[in-house]
C-alpha positions as CSV (number, residue, x, y, z in Angstrom):
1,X,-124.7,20.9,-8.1
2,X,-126.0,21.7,-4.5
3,X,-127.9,24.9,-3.7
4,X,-126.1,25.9,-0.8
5,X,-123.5,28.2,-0.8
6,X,-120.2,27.6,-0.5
7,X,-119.0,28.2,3.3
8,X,-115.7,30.7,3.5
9,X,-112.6,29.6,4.4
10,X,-110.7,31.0,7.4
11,X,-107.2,31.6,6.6
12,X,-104.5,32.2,9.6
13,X,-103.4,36.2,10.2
14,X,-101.5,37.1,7.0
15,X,-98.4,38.7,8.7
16,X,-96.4,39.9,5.6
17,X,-97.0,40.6,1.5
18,X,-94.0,38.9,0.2
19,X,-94.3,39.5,-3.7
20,X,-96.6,40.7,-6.3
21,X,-96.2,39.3,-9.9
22,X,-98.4,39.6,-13.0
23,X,-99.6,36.4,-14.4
24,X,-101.8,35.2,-16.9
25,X,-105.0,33.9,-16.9
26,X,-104.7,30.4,-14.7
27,X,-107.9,29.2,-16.4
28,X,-106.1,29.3,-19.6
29,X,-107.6,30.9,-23.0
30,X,-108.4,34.1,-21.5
31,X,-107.2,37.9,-21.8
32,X,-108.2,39.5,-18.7
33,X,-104.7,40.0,-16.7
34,X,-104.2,38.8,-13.2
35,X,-101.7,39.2,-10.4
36,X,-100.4,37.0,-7.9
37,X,-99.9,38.0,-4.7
38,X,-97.5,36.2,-2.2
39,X,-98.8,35.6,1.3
40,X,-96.9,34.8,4.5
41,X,-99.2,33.7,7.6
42,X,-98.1,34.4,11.4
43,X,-97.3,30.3,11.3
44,X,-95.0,31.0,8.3
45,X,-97.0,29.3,5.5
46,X,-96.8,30.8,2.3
47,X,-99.8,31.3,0.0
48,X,-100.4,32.6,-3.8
49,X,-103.4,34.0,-4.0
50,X,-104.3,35.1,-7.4
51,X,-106.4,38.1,-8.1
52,X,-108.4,39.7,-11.5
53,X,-108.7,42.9,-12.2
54,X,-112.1,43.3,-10.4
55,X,-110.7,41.2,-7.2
56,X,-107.7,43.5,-7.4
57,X,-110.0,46.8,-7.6
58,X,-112.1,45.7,-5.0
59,X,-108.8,44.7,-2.5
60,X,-107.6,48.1,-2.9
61,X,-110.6,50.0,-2.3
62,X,-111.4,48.1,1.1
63,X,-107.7,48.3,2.0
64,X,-108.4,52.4,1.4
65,X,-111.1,52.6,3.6
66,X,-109.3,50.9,6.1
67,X,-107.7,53.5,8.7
68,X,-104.5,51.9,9.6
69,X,-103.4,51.2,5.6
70,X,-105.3,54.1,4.4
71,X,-102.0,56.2,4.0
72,X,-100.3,54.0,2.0
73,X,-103.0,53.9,-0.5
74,X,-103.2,56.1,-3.4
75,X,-105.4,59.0,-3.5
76,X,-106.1,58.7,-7.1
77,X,-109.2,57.1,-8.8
78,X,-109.2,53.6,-9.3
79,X,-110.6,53.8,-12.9
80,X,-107.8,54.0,-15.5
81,X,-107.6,57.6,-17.3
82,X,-109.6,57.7,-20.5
């Protein structure tokens, strides 16, 4: 195993959010839910990008602070009522 870290990959402007589905673990043998989101770039190349609950939660809290989405983003806690 090397000890660098992985480099990020650069993906082309995401121009639309096609679909959202729940899915189940991809790993297989787990209980955690996940959701799929579909991606369409300005080039028109689709991606599924899966997401767990703490990618999700931390998706929707940068898209919140973000000024141009921020009013399409719900003003309620992100933690689930107890």
């Amino acid at each position: 195993m090397s000890d660098q870290a992985a480099q990020p990959i650069q993906l082309p402007l995401i121009t639309q959010c096609l679909a959202a589905m729940p899915s189940s673990d991809l790993r297989g043998g787990g209980n955690e839910p996940t959701i799929t989101i579909q991606l369409k770039t300005l080039g028109g190349q689709i991606y599924l990008v899966p997401l767990s609950v703490l990618a999700a939660r931390g998706l929707l809290a940068a898209l919140a602070l973000w000024p141009p989405a921020a009013d399409v983003v719900p003003r309620q806690s992100l933690e689930p009522p107890v």
